[in-house]
N, C-alpha and C positions, 0 to 999 in steps of 0.2 A: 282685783287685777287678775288674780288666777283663773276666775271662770269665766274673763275676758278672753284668756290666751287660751283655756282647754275648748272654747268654742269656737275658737277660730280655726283651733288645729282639727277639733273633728269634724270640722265644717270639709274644710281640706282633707282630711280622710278619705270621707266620705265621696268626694269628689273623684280622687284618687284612684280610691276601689273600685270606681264603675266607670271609669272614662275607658274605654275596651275601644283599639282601634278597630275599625272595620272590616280590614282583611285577616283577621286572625281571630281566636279564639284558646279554649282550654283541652281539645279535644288530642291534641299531643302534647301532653307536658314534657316528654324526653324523645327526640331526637335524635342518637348517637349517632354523631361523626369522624367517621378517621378516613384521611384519605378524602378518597372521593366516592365513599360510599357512606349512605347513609341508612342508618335500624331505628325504624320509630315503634313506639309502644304508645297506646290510644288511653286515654283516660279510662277507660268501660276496662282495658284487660287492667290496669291497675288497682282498678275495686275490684277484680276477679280477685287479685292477688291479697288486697285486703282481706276478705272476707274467709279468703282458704291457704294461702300461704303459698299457692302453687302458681309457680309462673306459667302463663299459656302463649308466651314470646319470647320465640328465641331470643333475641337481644337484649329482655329483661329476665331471659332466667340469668346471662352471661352476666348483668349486672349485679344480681343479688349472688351471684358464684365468687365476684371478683371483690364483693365489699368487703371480705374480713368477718362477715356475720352468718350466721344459718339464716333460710329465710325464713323460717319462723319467729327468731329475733329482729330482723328486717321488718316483718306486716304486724309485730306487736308495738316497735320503737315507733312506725310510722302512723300509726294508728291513736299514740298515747294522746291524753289532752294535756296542757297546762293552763294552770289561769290568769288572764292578764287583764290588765285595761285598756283601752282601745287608746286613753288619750295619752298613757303613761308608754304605750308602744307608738304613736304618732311621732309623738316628742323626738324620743330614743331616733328612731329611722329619719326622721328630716333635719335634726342634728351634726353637727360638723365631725362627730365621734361617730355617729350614725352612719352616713354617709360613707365613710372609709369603713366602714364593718359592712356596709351592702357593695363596693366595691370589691375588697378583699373576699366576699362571700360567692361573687358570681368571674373568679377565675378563668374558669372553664366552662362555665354552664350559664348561659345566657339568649338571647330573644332569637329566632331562627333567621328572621331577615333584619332586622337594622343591628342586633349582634351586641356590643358594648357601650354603642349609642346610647340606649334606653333598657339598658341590664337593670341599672339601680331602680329607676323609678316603677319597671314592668314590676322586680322581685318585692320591693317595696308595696306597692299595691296590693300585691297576693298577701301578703303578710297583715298587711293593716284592714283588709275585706276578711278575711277569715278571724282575726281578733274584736269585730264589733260586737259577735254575740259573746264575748269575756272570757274566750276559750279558744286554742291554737292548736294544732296539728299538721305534724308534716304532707300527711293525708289532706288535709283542710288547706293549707298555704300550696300544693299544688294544685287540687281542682281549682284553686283563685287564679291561678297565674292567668293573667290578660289574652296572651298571645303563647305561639307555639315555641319552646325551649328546645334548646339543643348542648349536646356535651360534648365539646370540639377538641380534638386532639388530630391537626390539621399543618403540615408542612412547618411544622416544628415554630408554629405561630404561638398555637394554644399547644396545651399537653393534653389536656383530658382527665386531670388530677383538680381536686379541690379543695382548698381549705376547711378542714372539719373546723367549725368555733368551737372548739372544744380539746383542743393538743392534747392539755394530760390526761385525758376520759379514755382517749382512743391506742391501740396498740397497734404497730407494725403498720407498712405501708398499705395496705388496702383499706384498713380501717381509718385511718387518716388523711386521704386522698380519695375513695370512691365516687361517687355521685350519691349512692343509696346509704353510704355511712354519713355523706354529709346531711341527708333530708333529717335520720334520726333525730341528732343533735341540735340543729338548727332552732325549731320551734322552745327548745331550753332553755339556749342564749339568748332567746329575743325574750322571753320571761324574763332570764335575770338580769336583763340591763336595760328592760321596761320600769322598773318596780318606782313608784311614784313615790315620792316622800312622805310620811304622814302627815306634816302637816297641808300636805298638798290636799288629801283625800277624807279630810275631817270636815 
């Protein structure tokens, strides 16, 4: 019965990860909105940032200033891998416990134009497309993200703060609320509340 249900749900994974609406893509994962102005940073200055720790946008250097972290702890946190399973992470995210963990998780921080509409399912996708090859990254779960993200802190609608999954890991309010302290974390939590039971995976 179980590799009835693990194929159906990687079947829908699968599906999931690559259904990419047509007017968007990966090439801004972040967005930043206050007001009525908005700072985007391109995916290409992000790998900048991976690779050398050095922001080359204003708006994300302002980001990794404002997380609570140096950015050298920043481009190692977002870089780390963890290892999971694709159907042991399907499960977790299309779950009713799931579901309210990618709700609570996209706060602030969600799709540029349809917004909270399709938060769960866009973040969702990123997550479960970068976990096929059995390994996650905050790095990895945003170049998945479907469509272009934004961090809204907008007429007292959104704040612009987000849930770290992780409260007691994190200190003082930047580190518990940024956008860059939440990427860290992120990819941890969806490990540890992937993890399949053994008799699932025997």
């Amino acid at each position: 019965m179980f590799t009835h249900l693990a194929t159906g749900i990687l079947t829908g994974a699968f599906l999931a990860a690559f259904a990419t609406p047509t007017e968007a893509g990966t090439k801004l994962p972040v967005r930043w909105n206050t007001g009525g102005a908005v700072w985007s940073v391109t995916l290409k200055e992000f790998k900048t940032f991976f690779e050398t720790s050095k922001a080359t946008n204003r708006a994300l250097d302002a980001g990794v200033n404002k997380s609570g972290w140096t950015s050298e702890e920043i481009r190692t946190g977002m870089i780390k891998s963890y290892g999971v399973d694709v159907i042991g992470v399907s499960r977790f995210l299309y779950s009713s416990d799931g579901i309210e963990f990618l709700k609570d998780q996209t706060a602030s921080y969600f799709p540029y134009w349809r917004m909270k509409k399709t938060a769960v399912a866009a973040l969702r996708s990123a997550i479960i497309a970068d976990s096929i090859d059995g390994e996650i990254s905050s790095a990895g779960i945003m170049t998945a993200l479907p469509v272009h993200f934004r961090l809204a802190d907008t007429c007292g609608t959104y704040t612009g703060s987000q849930n770290v999954c992780a409260p007691n890991k994190c200190q003082g309010d930047a580190q518990c609320t940024s956008l860059m302290s939440w990427y860290v974390f992120l990819p941890a939590c969806i490990q540890a509340n992937s993890q399949l039971p053994e008799t699932a995976v025997r």
